[in-house]
DOSERO-941614 format. One record per residue (C-alpha): z, x, y. Coordinates in pm, 1 decimal, always signed. Layout:
+----------+----------+----------+
!       zz !       xx !       yy !
+----------+----------+----------+
!        Z !        X !        Y !
...
+----------+----------+----------+
END
This chain:
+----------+----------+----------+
!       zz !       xx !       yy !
+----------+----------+----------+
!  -3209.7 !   -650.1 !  -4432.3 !
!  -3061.7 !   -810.0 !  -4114.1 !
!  -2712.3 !   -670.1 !  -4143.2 !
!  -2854.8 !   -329.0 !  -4300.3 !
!  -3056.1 !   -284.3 !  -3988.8 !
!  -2766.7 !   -428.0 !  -3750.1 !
!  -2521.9 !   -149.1 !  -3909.5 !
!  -2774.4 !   +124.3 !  -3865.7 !
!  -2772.3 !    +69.5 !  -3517.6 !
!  -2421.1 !    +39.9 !  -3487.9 !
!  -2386.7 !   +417.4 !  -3621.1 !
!  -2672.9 !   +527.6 !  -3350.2 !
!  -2469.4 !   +410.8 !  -3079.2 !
!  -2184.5 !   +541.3 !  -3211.6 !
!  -2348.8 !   +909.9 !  -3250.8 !
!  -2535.6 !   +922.2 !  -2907.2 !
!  -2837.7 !  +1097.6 !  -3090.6 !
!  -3185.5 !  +1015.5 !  -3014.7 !
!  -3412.5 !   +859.0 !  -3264.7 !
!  -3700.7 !  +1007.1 !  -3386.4 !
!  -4031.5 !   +807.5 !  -3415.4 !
!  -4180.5 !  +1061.2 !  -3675.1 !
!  -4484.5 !   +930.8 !  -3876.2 !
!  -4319.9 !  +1022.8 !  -4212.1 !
!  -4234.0 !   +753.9 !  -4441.0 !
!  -4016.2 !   +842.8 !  -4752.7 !
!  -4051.5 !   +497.6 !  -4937.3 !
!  -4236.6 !   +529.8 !  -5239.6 !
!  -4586.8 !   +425.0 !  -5259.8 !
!  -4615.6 !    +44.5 !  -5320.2 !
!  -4766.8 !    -72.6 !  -5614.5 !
!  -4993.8 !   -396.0 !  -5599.9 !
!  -5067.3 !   -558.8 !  -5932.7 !
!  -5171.5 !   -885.4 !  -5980.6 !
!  -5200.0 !  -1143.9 !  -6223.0 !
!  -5450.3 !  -1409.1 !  -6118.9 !
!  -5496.2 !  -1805.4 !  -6218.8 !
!  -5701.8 !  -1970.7 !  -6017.2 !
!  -5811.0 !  -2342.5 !  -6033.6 !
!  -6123.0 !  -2460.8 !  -5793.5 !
!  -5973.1 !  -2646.6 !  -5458.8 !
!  -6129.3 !  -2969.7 !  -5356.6 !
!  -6245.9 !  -3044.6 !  -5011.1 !
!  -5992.6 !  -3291.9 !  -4885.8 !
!  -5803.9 !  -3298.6 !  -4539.1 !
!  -5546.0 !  -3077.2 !  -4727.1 !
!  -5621.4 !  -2757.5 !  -4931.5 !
!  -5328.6 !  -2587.9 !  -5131.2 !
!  -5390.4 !  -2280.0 !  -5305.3 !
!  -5315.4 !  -2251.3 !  -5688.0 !
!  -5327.3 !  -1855.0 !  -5726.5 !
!  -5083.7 !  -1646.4 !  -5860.1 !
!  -5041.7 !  -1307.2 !  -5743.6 !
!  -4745.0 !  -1074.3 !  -5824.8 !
!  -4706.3 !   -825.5 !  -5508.2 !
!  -4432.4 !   -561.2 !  -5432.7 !
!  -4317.7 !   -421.5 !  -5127.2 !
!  -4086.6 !   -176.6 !  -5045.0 !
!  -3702.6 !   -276.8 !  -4874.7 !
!  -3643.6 !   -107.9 !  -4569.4 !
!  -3431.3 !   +210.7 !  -4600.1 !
!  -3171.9 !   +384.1 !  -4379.1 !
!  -3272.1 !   +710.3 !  -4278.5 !
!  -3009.5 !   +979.7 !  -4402.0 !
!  -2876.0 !  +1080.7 !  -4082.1 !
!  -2789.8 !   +748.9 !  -4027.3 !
!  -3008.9 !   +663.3 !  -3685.0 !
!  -3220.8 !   +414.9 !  -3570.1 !
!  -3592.2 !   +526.4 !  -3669.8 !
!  -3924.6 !   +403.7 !  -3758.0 !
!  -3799.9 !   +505.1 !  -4137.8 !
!  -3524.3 !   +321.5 !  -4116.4 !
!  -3711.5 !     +4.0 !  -3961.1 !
!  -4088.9 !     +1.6 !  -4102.9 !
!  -4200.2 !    -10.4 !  -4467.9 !
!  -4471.8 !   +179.7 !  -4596.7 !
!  -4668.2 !   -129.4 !  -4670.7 !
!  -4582.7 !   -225.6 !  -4279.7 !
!  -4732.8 !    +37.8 !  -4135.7 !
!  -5099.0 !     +4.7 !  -4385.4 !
!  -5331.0 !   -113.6 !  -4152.9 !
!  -5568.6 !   -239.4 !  -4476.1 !
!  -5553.5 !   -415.6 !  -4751.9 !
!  -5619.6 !   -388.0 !  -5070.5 !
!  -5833.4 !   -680.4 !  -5136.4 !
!  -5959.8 !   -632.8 !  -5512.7 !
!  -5749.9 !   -951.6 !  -5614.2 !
!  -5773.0 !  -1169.0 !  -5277.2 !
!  -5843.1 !  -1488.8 !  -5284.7 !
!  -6109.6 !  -1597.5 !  -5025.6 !
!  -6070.7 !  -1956.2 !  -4779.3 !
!  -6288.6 !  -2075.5 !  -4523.7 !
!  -6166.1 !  -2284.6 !  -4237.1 !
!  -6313.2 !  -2592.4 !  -4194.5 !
!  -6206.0 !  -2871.1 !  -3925.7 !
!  -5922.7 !  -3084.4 !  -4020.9 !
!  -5876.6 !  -2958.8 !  -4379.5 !
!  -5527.1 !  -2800.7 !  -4391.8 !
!  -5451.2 !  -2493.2 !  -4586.9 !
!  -5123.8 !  -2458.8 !  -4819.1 !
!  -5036.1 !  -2149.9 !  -4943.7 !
!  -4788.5 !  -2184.0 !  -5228.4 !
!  -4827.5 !  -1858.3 !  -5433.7 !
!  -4767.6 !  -1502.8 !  -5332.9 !
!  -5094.9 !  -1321.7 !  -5295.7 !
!  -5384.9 !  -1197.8 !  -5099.4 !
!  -5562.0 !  -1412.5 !  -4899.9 !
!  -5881.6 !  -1349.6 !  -4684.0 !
!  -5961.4 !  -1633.7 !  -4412.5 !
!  -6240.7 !  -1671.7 !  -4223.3 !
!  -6433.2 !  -1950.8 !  -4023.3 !
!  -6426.4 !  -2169.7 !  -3680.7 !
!  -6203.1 !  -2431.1 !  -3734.1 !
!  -6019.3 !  -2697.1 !  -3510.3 !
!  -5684.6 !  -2886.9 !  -3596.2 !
!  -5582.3 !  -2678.8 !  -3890.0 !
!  -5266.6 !  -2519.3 !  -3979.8 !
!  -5252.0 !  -2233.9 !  -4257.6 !
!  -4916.8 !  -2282.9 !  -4390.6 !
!  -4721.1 !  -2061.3 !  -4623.1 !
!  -4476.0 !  -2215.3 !  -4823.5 !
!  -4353.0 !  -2003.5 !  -5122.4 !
!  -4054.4 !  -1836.0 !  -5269.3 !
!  -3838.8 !  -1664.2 !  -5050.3 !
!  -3833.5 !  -1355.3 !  -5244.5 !
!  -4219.9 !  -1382.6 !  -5216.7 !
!  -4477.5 !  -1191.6 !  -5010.9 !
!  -4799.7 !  -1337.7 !  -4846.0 !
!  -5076.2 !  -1133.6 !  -4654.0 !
!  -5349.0 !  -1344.8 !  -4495.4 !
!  -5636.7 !  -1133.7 !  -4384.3 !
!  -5809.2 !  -1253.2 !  -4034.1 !
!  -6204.3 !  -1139.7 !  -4093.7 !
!  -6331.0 !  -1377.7 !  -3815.9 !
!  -6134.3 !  -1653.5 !  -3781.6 !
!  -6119.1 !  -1888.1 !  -3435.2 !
!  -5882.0 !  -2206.2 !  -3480.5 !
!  -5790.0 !  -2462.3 !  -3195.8 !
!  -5496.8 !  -2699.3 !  -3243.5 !
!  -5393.6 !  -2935.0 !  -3030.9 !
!  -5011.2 !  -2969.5 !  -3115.2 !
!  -4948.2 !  -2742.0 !  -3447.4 !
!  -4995.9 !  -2372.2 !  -3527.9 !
!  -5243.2 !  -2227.0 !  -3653.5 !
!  -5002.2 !  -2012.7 !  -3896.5 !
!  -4691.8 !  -2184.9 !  -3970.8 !
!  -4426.2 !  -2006.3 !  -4186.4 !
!  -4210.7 !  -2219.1 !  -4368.3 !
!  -4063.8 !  -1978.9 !  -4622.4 !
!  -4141.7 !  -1649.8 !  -4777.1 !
!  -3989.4 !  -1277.5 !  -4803.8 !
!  -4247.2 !  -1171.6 !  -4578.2 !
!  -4574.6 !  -1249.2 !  -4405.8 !
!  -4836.8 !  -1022.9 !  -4328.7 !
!  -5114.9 !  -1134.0 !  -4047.9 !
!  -5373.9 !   -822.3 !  -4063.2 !
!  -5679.5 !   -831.4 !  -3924.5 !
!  -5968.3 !   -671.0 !  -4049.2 !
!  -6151.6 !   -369.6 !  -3902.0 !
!  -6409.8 !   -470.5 !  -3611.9 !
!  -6302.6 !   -861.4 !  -3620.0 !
!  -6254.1 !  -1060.7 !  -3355.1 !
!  -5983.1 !  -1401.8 !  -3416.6 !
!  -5860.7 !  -1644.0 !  -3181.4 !
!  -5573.0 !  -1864.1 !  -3246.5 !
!  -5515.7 !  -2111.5 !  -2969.9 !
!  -5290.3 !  -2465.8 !  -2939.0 !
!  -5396.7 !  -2632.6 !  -2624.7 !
!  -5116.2 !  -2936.4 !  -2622.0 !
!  -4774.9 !  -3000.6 !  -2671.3 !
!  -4604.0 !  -2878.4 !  -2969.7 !
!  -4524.9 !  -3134.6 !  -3240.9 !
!  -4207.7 !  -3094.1 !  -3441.0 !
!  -4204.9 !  -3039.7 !  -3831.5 !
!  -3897.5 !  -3230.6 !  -3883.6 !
!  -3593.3 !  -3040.8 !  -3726.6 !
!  -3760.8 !  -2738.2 !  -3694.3 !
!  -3943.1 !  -2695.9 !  -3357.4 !
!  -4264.8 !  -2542.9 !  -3429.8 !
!  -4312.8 !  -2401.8 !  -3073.4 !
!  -4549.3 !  -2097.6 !  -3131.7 !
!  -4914.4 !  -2066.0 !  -3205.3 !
!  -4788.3 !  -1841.9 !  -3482.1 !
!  -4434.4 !  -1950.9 !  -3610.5 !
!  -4249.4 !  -1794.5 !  -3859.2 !
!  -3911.4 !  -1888.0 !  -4013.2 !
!  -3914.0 !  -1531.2 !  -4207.0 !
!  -3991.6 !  -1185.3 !  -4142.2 !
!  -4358.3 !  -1136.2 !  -3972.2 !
!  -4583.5 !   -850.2 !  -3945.3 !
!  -4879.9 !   -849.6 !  -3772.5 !
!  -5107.5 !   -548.5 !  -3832.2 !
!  -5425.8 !   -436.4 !  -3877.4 !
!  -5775.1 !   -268.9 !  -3692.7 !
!  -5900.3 !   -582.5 !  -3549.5 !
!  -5864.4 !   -830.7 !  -3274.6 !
!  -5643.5 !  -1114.7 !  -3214.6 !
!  -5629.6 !  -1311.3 !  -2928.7 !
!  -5363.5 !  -1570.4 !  -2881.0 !
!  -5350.8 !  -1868.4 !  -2640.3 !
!  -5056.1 !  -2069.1 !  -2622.8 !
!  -4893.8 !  -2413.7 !  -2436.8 !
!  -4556.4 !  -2286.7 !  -2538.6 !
!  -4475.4 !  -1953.7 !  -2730.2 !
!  -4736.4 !  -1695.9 !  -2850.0 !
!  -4582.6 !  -1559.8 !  -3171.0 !
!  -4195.5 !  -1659.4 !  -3326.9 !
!  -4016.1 !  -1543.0 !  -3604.7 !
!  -3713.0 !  -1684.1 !  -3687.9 !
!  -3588.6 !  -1354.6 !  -3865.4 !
!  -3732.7 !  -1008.4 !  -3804.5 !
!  -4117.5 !   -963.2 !  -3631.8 !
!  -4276.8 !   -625.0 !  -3637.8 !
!  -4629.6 !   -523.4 !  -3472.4 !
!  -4774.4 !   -159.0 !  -3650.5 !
!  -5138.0 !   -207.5 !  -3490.6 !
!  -5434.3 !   -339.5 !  -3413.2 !
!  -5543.2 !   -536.6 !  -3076.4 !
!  -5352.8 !   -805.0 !  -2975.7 !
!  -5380.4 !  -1033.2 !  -2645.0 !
!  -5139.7 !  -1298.0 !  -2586.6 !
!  -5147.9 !  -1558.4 !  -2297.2 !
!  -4844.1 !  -1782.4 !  -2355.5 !
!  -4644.1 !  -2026.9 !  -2070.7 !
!  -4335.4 !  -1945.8 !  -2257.9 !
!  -4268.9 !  -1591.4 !  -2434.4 !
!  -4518.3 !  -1428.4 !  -2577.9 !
!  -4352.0 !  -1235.0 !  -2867.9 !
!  -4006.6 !  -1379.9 !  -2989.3 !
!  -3791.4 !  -1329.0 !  -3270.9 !
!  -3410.8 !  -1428.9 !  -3397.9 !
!  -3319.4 !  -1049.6 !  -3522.8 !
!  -3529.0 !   -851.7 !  -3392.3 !
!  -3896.8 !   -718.5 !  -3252.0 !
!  -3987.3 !   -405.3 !  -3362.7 !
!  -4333.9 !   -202.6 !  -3256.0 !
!  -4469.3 !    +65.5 !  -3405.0 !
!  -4810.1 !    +80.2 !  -3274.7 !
!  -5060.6 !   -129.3 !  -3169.7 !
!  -5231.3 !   -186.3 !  -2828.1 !
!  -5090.9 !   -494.3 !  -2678.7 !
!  -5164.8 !   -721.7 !  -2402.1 !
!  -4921.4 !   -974.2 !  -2308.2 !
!  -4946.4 !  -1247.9 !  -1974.5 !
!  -4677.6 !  -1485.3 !  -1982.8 !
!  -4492.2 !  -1729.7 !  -1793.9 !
!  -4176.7 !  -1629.3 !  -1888.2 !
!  -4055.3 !  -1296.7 !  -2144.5 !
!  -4326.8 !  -1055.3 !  -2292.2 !
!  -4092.7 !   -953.5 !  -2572.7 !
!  -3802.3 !  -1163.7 !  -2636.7 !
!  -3521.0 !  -1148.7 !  -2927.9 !
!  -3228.3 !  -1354.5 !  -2918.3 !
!  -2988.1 !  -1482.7 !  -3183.4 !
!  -2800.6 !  -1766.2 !  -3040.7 !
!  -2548.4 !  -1829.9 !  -3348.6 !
!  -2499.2 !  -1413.5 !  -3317.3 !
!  -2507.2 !  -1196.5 !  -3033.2 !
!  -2471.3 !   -833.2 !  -3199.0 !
!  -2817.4 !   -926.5 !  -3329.6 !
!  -3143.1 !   -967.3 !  -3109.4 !
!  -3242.7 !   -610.2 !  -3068.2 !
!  -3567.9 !   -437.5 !  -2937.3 !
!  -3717.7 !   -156.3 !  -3113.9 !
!  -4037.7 !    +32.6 !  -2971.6 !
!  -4170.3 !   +417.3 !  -3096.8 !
!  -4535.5 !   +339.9 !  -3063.5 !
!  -4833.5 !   +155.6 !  -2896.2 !
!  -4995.3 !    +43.7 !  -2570.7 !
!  -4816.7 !   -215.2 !  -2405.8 !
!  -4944.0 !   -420.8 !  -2106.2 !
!  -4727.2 !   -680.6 !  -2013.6 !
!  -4747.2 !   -921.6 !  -1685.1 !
!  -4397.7 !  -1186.3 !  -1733.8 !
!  -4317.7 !  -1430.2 !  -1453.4 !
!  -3966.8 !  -1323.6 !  -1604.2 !
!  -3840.8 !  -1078.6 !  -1827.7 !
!  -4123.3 !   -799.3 !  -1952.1 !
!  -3865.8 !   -686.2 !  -2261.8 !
!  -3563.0 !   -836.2 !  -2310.3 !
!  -3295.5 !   -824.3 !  -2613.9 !
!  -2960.8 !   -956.5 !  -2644.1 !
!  -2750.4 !   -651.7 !  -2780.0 !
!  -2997.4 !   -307.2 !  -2775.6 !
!  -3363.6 !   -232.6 !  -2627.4 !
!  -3488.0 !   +126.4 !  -2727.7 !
!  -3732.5 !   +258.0 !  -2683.6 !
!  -3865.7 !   +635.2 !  -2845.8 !
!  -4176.4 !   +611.6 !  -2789.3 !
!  -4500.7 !   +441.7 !  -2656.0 !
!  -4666.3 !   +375.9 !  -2303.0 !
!  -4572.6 !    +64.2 !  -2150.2 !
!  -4706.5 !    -44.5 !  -1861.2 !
!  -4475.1 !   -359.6 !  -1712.1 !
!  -4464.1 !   -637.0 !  -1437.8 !
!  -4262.5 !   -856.2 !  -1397.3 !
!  -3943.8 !   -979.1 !  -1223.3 !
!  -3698.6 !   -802.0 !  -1437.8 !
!  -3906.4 !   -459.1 !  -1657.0 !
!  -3638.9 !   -399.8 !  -1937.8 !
!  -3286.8 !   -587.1 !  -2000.3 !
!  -3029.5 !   -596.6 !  -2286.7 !
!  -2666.9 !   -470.0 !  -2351.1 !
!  -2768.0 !   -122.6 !  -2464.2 !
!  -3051.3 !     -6.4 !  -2341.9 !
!  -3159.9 !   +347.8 !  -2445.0 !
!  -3472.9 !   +508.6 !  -2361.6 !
!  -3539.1 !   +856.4 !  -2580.9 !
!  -3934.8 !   +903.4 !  -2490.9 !
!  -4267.6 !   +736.8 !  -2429.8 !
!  -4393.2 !   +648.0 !  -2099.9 !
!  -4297.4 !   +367.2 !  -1904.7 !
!  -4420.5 !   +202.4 !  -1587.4 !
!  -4248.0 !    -42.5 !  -1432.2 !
!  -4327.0 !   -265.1 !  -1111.3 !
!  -4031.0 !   -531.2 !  -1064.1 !
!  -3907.4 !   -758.7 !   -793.6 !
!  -3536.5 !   -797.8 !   -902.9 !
!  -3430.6 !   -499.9 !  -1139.3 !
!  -3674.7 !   -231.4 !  -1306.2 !
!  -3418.8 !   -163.6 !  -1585.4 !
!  -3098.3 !   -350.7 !  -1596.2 !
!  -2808.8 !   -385.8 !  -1901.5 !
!  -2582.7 !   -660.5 !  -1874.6 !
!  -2310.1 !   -826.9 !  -2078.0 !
!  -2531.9 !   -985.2 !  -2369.1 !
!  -2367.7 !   -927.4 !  -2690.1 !
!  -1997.7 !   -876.3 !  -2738.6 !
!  -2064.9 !   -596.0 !  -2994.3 !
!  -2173.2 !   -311.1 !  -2775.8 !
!  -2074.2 !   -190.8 !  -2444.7 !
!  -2284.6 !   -263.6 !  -2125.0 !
!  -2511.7 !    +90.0 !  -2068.5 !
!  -2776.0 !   +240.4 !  -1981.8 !
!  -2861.7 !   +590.0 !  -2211.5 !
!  -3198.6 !   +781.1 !  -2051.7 !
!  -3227.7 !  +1095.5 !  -2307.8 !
!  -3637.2 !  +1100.0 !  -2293.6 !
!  -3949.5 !   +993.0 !  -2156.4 !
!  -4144.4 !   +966.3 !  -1825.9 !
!  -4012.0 !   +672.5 !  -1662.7 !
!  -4152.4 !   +566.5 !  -1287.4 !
!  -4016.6 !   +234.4 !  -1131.0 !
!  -4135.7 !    +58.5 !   -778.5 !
!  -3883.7 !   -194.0 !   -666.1 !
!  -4026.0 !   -468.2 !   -443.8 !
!  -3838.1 !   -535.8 !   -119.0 !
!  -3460.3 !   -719.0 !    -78.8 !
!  -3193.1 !   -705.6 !   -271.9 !
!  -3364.5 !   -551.2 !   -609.2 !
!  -3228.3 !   -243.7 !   -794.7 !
!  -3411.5 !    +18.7 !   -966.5 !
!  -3215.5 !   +116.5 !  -1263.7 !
!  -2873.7 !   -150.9 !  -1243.8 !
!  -2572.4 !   -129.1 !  -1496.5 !
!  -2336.5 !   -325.2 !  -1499.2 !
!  -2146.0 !    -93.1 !  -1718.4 !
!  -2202.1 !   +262.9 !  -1749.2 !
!  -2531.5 !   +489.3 !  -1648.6 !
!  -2602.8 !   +786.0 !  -1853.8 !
!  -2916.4 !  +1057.4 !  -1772.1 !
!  -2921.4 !  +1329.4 !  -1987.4 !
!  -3280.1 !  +1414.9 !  -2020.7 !
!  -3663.5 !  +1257.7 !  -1909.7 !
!  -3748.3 !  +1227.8 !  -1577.0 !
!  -3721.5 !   +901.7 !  -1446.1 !
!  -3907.0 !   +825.9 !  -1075.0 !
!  -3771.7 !   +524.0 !   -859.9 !
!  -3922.8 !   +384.4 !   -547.3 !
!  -3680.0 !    +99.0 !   -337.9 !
!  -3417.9 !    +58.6 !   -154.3 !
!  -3146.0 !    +12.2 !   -414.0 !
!  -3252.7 !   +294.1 !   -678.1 !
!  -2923.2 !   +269.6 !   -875.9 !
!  -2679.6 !    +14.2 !   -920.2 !
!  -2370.4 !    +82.5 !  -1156.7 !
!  -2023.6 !   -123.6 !  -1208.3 !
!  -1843.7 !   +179.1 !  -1453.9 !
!  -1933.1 !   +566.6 !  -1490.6 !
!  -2251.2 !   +733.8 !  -1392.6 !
!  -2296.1 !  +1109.3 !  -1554.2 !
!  -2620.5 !  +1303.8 !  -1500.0 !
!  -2613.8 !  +1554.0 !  -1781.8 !
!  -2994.9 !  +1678.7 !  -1788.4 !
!  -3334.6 !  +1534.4 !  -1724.6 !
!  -3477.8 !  +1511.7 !  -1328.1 !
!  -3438.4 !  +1248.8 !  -1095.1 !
!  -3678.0 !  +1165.9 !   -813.3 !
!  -3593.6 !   +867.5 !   -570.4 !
!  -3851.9 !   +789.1 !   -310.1 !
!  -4034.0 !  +1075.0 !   -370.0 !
!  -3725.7 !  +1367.3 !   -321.0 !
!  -3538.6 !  +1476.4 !   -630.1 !
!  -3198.9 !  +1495.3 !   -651.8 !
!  -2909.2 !  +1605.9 !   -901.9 !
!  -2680.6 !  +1335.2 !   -826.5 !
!  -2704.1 !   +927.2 !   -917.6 !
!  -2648.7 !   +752.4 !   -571.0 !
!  -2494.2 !   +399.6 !   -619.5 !
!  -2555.9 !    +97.6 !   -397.7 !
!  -2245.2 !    -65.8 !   -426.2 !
!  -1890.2 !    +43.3 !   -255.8 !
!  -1643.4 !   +285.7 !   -514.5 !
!  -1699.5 !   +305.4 !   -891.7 !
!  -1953.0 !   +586.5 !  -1032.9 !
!  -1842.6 !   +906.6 !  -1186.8 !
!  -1998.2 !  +1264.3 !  -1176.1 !
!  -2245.5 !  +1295.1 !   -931.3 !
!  -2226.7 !  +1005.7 !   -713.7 !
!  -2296.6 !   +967.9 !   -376.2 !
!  -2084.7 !   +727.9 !   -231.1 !
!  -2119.8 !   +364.1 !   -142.6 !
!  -2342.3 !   +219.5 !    +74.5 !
!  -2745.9 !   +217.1 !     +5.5 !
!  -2921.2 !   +517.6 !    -76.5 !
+----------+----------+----------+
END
C-alpha cells in the first residue's frame, strides 16, 4: 500500500491539480463473515483470546485521474464509524490481567483497568477491530494498545462512550522495539468511531510504525512528545481532534526513507497547541479540507506543502507555514490553490508563509499579520486567489529577503 500511495502522490505533484475530498467511495461494499471457535479464557495475569474470525477489508485504490484523494487514501471500511458486532467477542478489563489477541476478529472491551496492555499479535495479512464501549486503563510504563503485527487495526469507539488511555511513567522497551506511545502500532492504525477517547501520555500519544488514519469520533491527546506519529503517513478524514503537546501535533517521518512521511487532511476539527511543530511531514503536507485551528512555534512544515481548501488558523512564533528541504524526492514549495487561510506572526525574526524553494498562490485567500509575511529562496507567482497582509490586500508577494522572487515581487527589504 506504502509505495501505491507514495506513487499516487508523485503523479499529483506532477499534475498541479487539486484533490478532491468528495464523500464518494467506489470500493465495493465489504463483506464480514465469520467463522467462530471459541474456548472459555481463564482469569490469570494473562488472557489470550482463542476466537477465530475471518474478516475482509477492502485495499486502498487509486482514484482514476490519478490524484491524491480521500478515494485513493481511505477504505470503505475506514471511513464506517460502527461496527458490525453480531460475531464480537466481548473482554472486560480487569487490573493486571493482560489481554492477547491472536485471531482476527471483533472484539468489544470494556472496564477500568490499571497495568494492562491489550496486545494484538496475529497474522500480518490479518485484521483486528477492538471496540472501546467504556474503557479507562492506566499503565505505568506499557501501552494500553500495543500492536505487534497485523494487516490492520481498528480502535473505534462506540457511540456516546467515554475511554481514557493513560501511561503515567517511563516507557519500557519490548525487546528492540521502543514502545513509546500510549497506543503503539507497528502496522497500519485507524482510529474511528462516535465516541470519546482521551489520551494521556509521558512520551508519545498515538504511533504507527506504517500508515495511521483518523475518520472520526472525539479524540483528546495530551502527550510530552508528539501526539499523533506515524512512519508513512497520517491521514485525516474527519474527526474532531484536540491535541496539546510538548513537541509535534501531527508528525510522520520515515528515517530509512525520506520520499515517504506525508500528511494528508480533507476533513475534521483540529485543535492543536505544540511547543514545536503543529503538522509536520517529511516529503508532502496537504491539506483539502478541514478547519484547523493551530499554535505553535512552527503551524505547518514539510517539502511540499499544498493547501487546496479547508480553513486554517494559524498563530506561530517562528514560521506560520514553512517548506524546507526534507525529502530528496520532491522539490521545496509551497502550492496555495484553496481555502481560507489567516496567519499572526509573533514579533522578531518570524515569517508568515517561508519557502525555501518556490511560492505558488493561485487561488484561496490567505490573511497574514507580521513583520516578515513572505519569505522565499526561488520563484514566487501569484496566479489567482487574494492576498491580505496586515490588513491591506495586495496583488503582488513581497519578499523579506534581498533578490530572488519572480512575478509579482516587491523587492528586498521587509514588507
Amino acid at each position: 500500500m506504502k509505495k501505491r500511495l507514495l506513487a499516487v502522490i508523485a503523479a499529483a505533484m506532477i499534475m498541479v491539480s487539486a484533490a478532491s475530498c468528495t464523500s464518494q467511495n467506489n470500493e465495493t461494499t465489504e463483506q464480514t463473515s465469520s467463522s467462530v471457535a471459541e474456548t472459555s479464557v481463564a482469569e490469570t495475569t494473562s488472557v489470550t483470546t482463542t476466537k477465530t474470525v475471518s474478516l475482509s477489508d477492502d485495499e486502498d485504490t487509486d482514484s482514476s485521474d490519478g490524484t491524491l484523494s480521500k478515494d485513493s487514501i481511505f477504505t470503505e471500511r475506514d471511513l464506517a464509524q460502527t461496527a458490525d458486532l453480531t460475531d464480537a467477542e466481548t473482554i472486560t478489563l480487569k487490573s493486571g490481567e493482560d489481554v492477547n489477541i491472536t485471531s482476527e476478529g471483533i472484539y468489544v472491551l470494556s472496564g477500568d483497568a490499571a497495568d494492562v496492555t491489550v496486545t494484538v499479535d496475529v497474522d500480518e495479512q490479518a485484521k483486528v477491530q477492538l471496540v472501546l464501549d467504556g474503557v479507562t486503563v492506566t499503565n505505568s510504563s506499557t501501552p494500553a494498545i500495543y500492536v505487534k503485527s497485523a494487516d490492520k487495526v481498528f480502535v473505534t469507539t462506540t457511540s456516546g462512550s467515554t475511554n481514557s488511555l493513560s501511561v503515567t511513567g517511563s516507557f519500557t522497551a519490548d525487546g528492540d522495539t521502543n514502545t513509546d506511545a500510549v497506543i503503539f502500532s507497528k502496522d497500519d492504525l485507524v482510529l474511528n468511531g462516535e465516541g470519546t477517547l482521551n489520551i494521556t501520555s509521558s512520551d508519545n500519544g498515538v504511533t504507527s510504525k506504517d500508515d495511521l488514519k483518523i475518520t472520526g469520533g472525539t479524540i483528546n491527546i495530551t502527550s510530552t512528545a508528539d501526539a499523533l506519529e506515524a512512519n508513512d503517513s497520517i491521514a485525516v478524514a474527519d474527526g474532531d481532534i484536540t491535541i496539546n503537546s510538548d513537541k509535534d501535533g501531527l508528525h510522520a517521518e520515515n528515517d530509512e526513507d525520506d520520499s515517504e512521511g506525508y500528511i494528508y487532511i480533507c476533513g475534521g476539527t483540529f485543535s492543536i497547541n505544540a511547543a514545536s511543530d503543529g503538522i509536520q511531514g517529511t516529503s508532502i503536507v496537504q491539506i483539502d479540507d478541514g478547519t484547523l485551528t493551530i499554535s505553535a512555534s512552527e503551524g505547518i512544515e514539510g517539502t511540499y506543502v499544498k493547501i487546496n481548501g479547508g480553513t486554517i488558523n494559524i498563530n506561530a512564533s517562528d514560521d506560520g507555514i514553512n517548506a524546507s528541504d526534507k525529502s530528496s524526492a520532491y522539490s521545496v514549495t509551497i502550492e496555495i490553490n484553496g481555502g481560507n487561510i489567516t496567519i499572526d506572526m509573533g514579533q522578531g525574526d518570524t515569517d508568515g508563509v517561508d519557502s525555501n524553494g518556490d511560492l505558488y498562490i493561485n487561488g484561496g485567500t490567505i490573511s497574514v499579520n507580521a513583520q516578515s509575511p513572505f519569505d522565499y529562496d526561488g520563484n514566487a507567482e501569484k496566479n489567482g486567489g487574494t492576498i491580505i497582509i496586515n490588513g491591506e490586500e495586495t496583488d503582488s508577494i513581497p519578499n523579506q529577503m534581498m533578490g530572488g522572487g519572480g512575478p509579482g515581487e516587491m523587492g528586498g527589504g521587509r514588507f
